[in-house]
C-alpha positions as CSV (number, residue, x, y, z in Angstrom):
1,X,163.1,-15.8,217.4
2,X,162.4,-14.4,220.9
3,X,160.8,-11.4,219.3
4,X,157.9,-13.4,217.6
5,X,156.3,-16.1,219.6
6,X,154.3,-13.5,221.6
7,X,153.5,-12.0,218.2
8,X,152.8,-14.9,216.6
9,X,150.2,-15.6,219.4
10,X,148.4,-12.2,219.1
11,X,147.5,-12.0,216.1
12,X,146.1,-15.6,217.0
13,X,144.2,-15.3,219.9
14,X,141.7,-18.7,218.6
15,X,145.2,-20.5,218.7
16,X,146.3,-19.1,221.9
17,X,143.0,-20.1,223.7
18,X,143.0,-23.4,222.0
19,X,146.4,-24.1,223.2
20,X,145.9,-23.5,227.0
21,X,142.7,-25.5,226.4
22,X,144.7,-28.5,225.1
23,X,147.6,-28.0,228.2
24,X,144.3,-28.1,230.6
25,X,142.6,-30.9,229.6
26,X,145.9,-33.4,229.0
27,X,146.8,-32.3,232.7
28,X,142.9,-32.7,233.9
29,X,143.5,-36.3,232.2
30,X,146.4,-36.9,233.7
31,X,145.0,-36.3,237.1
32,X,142.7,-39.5,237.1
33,X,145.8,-41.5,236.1
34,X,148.5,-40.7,238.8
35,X,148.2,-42.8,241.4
36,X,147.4,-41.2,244.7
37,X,149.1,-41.8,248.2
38,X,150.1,-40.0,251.2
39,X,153.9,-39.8,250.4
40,X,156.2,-40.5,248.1
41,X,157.5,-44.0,247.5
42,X,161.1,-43.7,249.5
43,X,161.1,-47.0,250.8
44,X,164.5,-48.8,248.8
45,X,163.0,-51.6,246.2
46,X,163.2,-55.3,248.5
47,X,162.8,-58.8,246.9
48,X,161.9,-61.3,249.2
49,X,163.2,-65.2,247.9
50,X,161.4,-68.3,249.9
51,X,161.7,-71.8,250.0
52,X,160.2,-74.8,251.8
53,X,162.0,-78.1,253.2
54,X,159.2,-79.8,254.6
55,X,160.1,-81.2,258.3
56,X,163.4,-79.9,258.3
57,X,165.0,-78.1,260.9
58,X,166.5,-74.7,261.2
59,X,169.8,-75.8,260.7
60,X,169.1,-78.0,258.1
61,X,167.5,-75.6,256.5
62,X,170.3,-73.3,256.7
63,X,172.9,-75.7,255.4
64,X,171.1,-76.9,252.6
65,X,168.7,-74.0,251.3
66,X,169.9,-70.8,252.7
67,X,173.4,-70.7,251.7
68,X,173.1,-72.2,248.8
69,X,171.3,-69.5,247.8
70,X,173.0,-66.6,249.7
71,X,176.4,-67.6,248.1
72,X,174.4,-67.6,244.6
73,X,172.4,-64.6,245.2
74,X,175.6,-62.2,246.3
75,X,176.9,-59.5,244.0
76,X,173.9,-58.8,242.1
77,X,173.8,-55.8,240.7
78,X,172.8,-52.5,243.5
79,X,171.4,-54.7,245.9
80,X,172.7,-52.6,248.9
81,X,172.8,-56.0,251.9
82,X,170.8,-59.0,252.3
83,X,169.5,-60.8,255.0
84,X,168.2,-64.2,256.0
85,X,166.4,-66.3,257.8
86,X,166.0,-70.2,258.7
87,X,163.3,-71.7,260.9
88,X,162.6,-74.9,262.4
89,X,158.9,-75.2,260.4
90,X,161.5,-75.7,257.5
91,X,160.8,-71.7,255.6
92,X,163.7,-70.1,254.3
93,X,163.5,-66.6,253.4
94,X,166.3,-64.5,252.3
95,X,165.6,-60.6,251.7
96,X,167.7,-58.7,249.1
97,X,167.5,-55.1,249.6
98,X,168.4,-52.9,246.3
99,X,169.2,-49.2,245.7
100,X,166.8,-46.6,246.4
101,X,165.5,-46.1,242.3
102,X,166.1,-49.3,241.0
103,X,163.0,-50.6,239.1
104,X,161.5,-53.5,240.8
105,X,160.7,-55.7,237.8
106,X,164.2,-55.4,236.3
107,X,165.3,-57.0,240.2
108,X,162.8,-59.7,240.6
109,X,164.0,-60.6,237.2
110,X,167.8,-60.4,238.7
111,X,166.9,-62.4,241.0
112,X,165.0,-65.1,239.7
113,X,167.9,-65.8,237.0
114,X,170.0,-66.4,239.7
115,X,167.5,-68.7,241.4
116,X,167.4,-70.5,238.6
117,X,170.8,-71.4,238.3
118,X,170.8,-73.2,241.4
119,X,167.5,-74.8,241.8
120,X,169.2,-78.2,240.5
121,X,170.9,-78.3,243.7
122,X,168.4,-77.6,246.5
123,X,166.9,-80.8,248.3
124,X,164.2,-83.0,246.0
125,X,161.4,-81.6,248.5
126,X,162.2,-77.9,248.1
127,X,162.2,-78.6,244.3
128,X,158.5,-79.7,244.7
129,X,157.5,-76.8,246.3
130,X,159.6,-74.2,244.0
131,X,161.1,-71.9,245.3
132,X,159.1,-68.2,244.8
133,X,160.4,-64.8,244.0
134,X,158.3,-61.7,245.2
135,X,158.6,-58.2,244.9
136,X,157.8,-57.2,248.1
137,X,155.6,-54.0,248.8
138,X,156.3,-51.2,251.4
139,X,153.4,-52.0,253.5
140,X,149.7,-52.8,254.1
141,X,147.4,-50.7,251.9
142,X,144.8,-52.1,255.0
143,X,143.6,-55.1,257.1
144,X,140.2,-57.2,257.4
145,X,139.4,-59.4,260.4
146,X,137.1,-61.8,259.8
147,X,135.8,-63.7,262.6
148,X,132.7,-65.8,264.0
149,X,130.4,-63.5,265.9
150,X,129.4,-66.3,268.6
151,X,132.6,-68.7,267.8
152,X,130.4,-70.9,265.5
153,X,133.6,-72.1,263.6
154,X,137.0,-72.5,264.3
155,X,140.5,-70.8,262.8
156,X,140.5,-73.8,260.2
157,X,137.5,-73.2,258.8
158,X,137.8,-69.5,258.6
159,X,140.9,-69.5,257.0
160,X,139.9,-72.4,254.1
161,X,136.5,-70.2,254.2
162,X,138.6,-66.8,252.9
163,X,141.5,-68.6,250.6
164,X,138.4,-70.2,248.6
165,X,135.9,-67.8,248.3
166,X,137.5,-63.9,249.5
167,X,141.5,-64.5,248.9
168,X,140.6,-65.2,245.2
169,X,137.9,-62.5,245.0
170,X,140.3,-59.5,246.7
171,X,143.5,-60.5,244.2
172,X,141.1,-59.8,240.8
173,X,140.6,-56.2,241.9
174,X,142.6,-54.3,239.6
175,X,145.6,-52.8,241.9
176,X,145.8,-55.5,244.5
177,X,149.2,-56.8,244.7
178,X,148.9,-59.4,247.4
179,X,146.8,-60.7,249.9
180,X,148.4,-62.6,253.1
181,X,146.2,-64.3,255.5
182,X,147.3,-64.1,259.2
183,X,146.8,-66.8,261.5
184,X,146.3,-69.3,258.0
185,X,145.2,-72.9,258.5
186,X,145.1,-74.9,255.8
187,X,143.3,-78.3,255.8
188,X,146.1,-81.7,255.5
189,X,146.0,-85.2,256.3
190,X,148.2,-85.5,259.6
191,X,149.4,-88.5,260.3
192,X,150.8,-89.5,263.5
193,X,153.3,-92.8,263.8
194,X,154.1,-95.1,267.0
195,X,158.1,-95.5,266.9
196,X,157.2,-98.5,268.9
197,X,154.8,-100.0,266.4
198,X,157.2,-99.1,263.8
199,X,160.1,-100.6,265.6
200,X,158.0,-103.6,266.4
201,X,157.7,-104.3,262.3
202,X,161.1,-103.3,261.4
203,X,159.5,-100.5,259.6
204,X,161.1,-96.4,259.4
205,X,159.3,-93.3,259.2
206,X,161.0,-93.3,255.8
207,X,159.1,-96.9,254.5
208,X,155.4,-94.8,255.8
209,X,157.0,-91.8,253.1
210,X,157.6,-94.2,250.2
211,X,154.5,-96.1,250.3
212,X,152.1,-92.8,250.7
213,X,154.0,-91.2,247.7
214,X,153.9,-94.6,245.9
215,X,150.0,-95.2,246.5
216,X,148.6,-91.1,246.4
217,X,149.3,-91.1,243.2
218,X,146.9,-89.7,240.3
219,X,147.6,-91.7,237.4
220,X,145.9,-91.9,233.7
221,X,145.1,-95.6,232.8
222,X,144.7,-94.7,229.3
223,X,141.9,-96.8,227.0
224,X,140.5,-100.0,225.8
225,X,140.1,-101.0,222.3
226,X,142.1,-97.8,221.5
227,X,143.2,-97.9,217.7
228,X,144.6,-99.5,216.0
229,X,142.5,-102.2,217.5
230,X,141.4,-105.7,216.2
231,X,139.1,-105.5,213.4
232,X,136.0,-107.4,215.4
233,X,137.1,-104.9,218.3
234,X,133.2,-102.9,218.5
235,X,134.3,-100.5,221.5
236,X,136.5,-97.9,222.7
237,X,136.3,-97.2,226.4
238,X,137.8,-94.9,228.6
239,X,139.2,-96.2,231.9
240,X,139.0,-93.9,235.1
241,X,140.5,-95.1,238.4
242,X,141.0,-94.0,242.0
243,X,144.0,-91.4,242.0
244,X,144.4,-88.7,245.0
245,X,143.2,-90.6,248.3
246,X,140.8,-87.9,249.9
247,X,139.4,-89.0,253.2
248,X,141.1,-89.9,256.4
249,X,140.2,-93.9,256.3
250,X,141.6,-94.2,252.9
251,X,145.0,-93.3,254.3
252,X,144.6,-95.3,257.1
253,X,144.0,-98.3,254.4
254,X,147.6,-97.5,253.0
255,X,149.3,-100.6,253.2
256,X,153.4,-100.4,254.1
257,X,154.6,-103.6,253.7
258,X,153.8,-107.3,254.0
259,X,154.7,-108.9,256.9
260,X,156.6,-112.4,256.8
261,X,153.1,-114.6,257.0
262,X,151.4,-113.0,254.0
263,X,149.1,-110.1,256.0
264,X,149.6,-106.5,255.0
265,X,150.7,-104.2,257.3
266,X,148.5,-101.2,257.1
267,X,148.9,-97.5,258.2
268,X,146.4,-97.7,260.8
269,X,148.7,-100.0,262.3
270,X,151.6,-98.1,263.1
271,X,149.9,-95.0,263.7
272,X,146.8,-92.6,263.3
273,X,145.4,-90.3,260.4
274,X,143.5,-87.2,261.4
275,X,142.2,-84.3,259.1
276,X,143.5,-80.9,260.6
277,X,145.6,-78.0,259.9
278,X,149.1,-78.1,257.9
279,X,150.6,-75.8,260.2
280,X,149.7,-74.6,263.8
281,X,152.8,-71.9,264.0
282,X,150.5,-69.1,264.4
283,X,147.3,-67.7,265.8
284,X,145.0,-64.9,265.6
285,X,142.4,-63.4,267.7
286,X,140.0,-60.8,266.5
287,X,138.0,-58.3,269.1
288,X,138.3,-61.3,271.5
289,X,137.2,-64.1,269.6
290,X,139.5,-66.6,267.2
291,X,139.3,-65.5,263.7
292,X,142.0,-64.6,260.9
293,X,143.2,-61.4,259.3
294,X,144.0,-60.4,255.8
295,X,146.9,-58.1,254.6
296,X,145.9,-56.6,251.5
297,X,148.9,-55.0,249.2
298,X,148.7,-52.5,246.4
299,X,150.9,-52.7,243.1
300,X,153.5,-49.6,243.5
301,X,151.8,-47.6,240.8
302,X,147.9,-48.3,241.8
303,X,145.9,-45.5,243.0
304,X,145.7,-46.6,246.7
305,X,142.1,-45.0,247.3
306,X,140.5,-46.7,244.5
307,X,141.9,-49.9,245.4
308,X,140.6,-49.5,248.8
309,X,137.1,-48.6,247.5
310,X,136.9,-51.7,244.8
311,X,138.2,-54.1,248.0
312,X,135.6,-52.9,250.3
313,X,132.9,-53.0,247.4
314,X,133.9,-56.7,246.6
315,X,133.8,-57.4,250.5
316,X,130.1,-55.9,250.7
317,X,128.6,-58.1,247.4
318,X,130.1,-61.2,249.2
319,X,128.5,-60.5,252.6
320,X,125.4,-62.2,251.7
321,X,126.5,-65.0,250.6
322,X,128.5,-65.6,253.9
323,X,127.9,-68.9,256.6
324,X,124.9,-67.4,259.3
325,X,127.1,-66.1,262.2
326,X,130.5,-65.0,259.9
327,X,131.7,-61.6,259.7
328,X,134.2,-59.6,258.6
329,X,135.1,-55.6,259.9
330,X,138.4,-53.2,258.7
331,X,141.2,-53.7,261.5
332,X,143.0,-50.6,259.9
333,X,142.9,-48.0,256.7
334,X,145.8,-46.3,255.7
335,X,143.5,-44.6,253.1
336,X,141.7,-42.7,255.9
337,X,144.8,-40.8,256.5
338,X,145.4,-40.1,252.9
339,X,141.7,-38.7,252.4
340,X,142.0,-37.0,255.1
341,X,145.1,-35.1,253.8
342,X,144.2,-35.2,250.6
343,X,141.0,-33.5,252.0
344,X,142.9,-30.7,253.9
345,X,145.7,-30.4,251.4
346,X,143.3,-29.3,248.3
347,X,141.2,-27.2,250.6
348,X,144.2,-25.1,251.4
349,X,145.3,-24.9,247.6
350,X,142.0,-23.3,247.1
351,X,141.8,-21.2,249.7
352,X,145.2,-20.0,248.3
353,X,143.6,-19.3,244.9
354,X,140.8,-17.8,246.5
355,X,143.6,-15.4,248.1
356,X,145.4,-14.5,245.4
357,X,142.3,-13.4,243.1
358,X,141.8,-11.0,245.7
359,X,144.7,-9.9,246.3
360,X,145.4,-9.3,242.6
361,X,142.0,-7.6,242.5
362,X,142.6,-5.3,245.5
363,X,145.7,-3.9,243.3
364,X,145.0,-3.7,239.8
365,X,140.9,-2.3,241.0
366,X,140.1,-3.8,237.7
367,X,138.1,-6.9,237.0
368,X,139.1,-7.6,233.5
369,X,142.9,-6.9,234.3
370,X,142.0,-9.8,237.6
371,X,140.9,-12.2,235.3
372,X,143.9,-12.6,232.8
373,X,145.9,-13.6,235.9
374,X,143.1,-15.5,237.5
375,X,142.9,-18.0,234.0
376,X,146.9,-18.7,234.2
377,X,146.2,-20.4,237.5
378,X,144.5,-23.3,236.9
379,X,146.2,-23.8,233.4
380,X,149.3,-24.2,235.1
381,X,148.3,-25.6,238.3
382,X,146.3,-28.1,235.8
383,X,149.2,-28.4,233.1
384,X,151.6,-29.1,235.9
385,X,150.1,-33.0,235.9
386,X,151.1,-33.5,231.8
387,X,154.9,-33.3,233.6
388,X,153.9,-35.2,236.5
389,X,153.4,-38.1,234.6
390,X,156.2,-39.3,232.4
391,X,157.8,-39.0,235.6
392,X,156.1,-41.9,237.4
393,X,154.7,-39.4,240.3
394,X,152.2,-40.1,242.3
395,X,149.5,-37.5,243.8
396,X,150.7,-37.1,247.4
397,X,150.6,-34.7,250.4
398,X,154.5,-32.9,249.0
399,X,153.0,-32.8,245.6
400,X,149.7,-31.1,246.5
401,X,151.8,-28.7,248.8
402,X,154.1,-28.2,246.1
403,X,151.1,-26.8,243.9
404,X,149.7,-24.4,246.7
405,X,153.4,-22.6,246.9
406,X,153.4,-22.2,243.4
407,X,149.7,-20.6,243.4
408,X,151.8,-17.5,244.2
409,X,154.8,-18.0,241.5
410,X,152.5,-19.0,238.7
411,X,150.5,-15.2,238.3
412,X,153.9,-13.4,238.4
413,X,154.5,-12.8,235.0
414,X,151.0,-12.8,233.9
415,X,150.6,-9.5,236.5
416,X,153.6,-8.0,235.0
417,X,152.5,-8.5,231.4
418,X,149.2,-7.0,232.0
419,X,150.2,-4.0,234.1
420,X,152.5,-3.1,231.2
421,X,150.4,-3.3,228.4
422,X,147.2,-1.3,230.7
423,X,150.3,1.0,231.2
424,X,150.5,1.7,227.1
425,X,147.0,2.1,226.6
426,X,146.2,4.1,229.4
427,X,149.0,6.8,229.2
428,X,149.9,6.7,225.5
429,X,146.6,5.6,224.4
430,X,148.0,3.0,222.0
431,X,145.5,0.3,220.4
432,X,145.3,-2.7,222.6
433,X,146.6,-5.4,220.4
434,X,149.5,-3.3,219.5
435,X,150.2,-2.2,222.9
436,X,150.4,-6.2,223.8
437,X,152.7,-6.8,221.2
438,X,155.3,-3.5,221.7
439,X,154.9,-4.4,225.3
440,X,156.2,-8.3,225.0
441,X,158.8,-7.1,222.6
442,X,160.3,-5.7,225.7
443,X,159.0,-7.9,228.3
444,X,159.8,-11.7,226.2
445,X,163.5,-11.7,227.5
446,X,162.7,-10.3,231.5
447,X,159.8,-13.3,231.4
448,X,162.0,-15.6,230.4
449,X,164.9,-15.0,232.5
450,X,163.0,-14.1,235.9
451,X,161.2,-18.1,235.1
452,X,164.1,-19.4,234.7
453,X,165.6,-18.2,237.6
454,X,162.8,-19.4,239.8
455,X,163.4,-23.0,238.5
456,X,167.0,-23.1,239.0
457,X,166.1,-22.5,242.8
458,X,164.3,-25.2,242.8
459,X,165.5,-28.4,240.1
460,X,168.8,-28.2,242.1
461,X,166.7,-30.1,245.3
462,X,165.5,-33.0,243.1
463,X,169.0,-34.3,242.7
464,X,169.8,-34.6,246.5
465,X,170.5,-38.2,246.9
466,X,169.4,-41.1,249.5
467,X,166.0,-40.6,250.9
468,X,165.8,-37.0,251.5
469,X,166.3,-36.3,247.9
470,X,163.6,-39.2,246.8
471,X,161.2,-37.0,249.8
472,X,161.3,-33.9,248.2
473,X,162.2,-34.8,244.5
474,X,158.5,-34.6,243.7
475,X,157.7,-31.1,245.5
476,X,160.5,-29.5,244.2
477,X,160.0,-30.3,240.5
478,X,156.5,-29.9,241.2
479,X,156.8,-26.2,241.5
480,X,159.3,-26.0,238.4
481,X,156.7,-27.5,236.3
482,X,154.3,-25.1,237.2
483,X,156.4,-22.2,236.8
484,X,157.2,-23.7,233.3
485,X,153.9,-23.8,232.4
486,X,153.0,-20.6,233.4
487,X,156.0,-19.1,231.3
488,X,154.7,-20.4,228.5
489,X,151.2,-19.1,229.3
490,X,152.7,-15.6,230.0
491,X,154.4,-15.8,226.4
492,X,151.0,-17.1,225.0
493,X,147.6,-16.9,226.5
494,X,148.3,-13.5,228.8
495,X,148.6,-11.1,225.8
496,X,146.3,-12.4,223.9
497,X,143.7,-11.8,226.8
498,X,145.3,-8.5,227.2
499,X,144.7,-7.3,223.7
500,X,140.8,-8.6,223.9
501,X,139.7,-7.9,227.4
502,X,141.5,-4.1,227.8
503,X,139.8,-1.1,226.8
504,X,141.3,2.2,226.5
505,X,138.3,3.4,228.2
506,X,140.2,1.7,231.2
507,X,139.9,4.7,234.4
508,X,141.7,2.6,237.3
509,X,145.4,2.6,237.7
510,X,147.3,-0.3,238.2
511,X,149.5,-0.7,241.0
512,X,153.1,-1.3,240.5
């Protein structure tokens, strides 16, 4: 079987061509779908599970959230520990921490099953708010400030400003996973009570509670002459009514309870209503001067630079349309360090290809016998990405490095195919395409076996376990891919140059 692929091949050299021309352009492809970043994602997969019990404590909190859902969320499936936390603005957050390769989806999913079973027995304010499941990401793709330039607004505005109008914006660009807003202030009705007014009117903070939920209430009032009606009945009519109360003298108007002589005993008499911020736990400054930040996220398989680039497009068509005075600038880029490597990393692979054209030149002294080496370079550098991504790889600093080592591995055969058949024409004057074929008659098996040999040095590092072996799983397939490839293009393409480009009129030697 050995004995006639190369055959097969040069008797076909349209086929041969058409077959490193397919290998390049489903690799070239390839390339704009792998997502790029600067490493490899080692970081283990972490789902982060949160829950709200509004004016609780820490240790109520704990008692009542936390370990309920600890003791419910213990002994999934390769989650390697779990931690949690409880804090007295009522948030608890509990962080389950799986094993390094476990897919994320199939964990959130874990997770939330396990949620659900015991959602029934969290507090009736927690169960308002849900409880939320999140896959969390390894880190901050980058961060926008946005701040008033002369302090024309304050924190609460800035931060209602970019959760109605840039928040929303940022998460429809394809890629974004999240965006968190640092130093957030959300506008709610505050109301402050008098524990001596209360006291005075036998009243609890509890009564204030039941008669806000009872009266903020949206309700649908239905219709009027709805059928079936009377048959004199002429009109239907829809009835609309006040639901949601929305300004700050409407809650003030709340009324509590009716005092022994008939009056109503109103919110604004027990205590004030002010409009501010729902929570004042955190605070951020921005070059000097209050503002807020955002944290934007990518999805784990998004291509981190062209997230970056739609994000800061979006952010420069919704400049104009800012308040006079407001701002926004990039606090940090982690994409400016993957460029930048990037940049440096593809420079050196082709000043390695550069190199090795001319050191292949400088030994066989022929041009035609250079260029059958120089082809199976970027057909297998190229090729390499058709492995790359069933895999799930991404284009990173250890893959690109992997590619400029094997620069050197890939030409190998190739030189060794071509010096043989130049060999056979030039000392026994055979006929080109039958020197390629008596030539990979011999050669087929030392090929195969001296590839083969390269990529058992190198598959053995992808199954190191832990971190290290997630670090350099990618570089060292990398490289074995390659090789492959250029096996196969030693087997295929090589000869068939060989026989077409090699003339038996060939004077320089080639150099063993």
């Amino acid at each position: 079987m050995l004995l006639s692929i190369s055959d097969f091949f040069i008797r076909r050299p349209v086929f041969a061509t058409v077959c490193s021309v397919v290998i390049t352009l489903l690799g070239a492809a390839c390339i704009f779908l792998l997502p790029v970043a600067q490493y490899p994602e080692i970081t283990p997969p972490k789902v982060t599970v949160t829950a709200n019990y509004v004016g609780a404590n820490a240790e109520v909190v704990e008692s009542t959230v936390t370990n309920i859902l600890e003791r419910e969320l213990n002994g999934i499936e390769g989650v390697r520990y779990i931690t949690s936390t409880s804090s007295n603005d009522g948030t608890s957050t509990v962080d389950l921490v799986f094993d390094l390769g476990k897919d994320k989806d199939l964990a959130a999913v874990d997770v939330q099953n396990r949620v659900s079973t015991v959602e029934s027995q969290l507090p009736g304010p927690v169960q308002q708010t849900g409880v939320r499941v999140s896959k969390e990401s390894s880190g901050f793709l980058f961060a926008i400030g946005i701040y008033a330039e002369k302090g024309e607004y304050d924190d609460l505005y800035l931060s209602n400003y970019a959760d109605l109008y840039i928040v929303d914006a940022i998460k429809k660009v394809k890629g974004v996973g999240n965006v968190i807003i640092f130093g957030e202030r959300k506008y709610a009705i505050r109301i402050w009570l008098d524990p001596n007014r209360l006291s005075a009117r036998g009243l609890t903070a509890q009564d204030v509670v039941s008669a806000i939920q009872q009266q903020n209430l949206q309700v649908g009032v239905g219709q009027i002459g709805q059928q079936p009606n009377l048959p004199n009945q002429q009109y239907q009519l829809s009835i609309s009514a006040s639901g949601r109360l929305k300004s700050t003298e409407e809650f003030a108007e709340i009324v509590i309870r009716t005092a022994n002589d008939g009056s109503p005993i109103k919110l604004r008499d027990v205590g004030r209503v002010e409009l501010g911020a729902e929570n004042y736990g955190s605070s951020l400054r921005f070059n000097g001067t209050r503002g807020i930040g955002l944290g934007v996220s990518q999805l784990p398989d998004a291509n981190a630079l062209e997230v970056a680039h739609a994000v800061k497009k979006v952010l420069q068509e919704l400049k104009p349309s800012f308040p006079p005075g407001l701002n926004y600038e990039v606090a940090f880029d982690t994409t400016t360090f993957i460029e930048a490597g990037t940049e440096e990393v593809i420079i050196s692979l082709l000043i390695a290809i550069v190199l090795v054209i001319v050191i292949i030149f400088l030994f066989l002294q022929n041009w035609r016998s250079t260029l059958i080496p120089a082809i199976a370079i970027p057909v297998a550098l190229i090729g390499t990405f058709i492995f790359i991504k069933p895999l799930n790889f991404n284009i990173n600093t250890l893959t690109l490095f992997g590619l400029t080592l094997a620069t050197g591995l890939v030409v190998d055969d190739a030189i060794v195919v071509v010096e043989d058949i130049s060999r056979r024409i030039q000392e026994n004057g055979e006929n080109p395409v039958k020197a390629a074929i008596a030539a990979m008659k011999e050669l087929q098996g030392a090929v195969i076996a001296s590839s083969l040999v390269l990529v058992a040095v190198f598959v053995p590092v992808a199954f190191f376990p832990g971190t290290t072996g997630q670090l350099y799983k990618q570089f060292a397939l990398t490289i074995a891919f390659s090789i492959t490839v250029s096996t196969f293009n030693a087997l295929t393409l090589s000869p068939t140059l060989a026989a077409l480009l090699l003339k038996q009129e060939q004077t320089h030697s080639i150099a063993t």
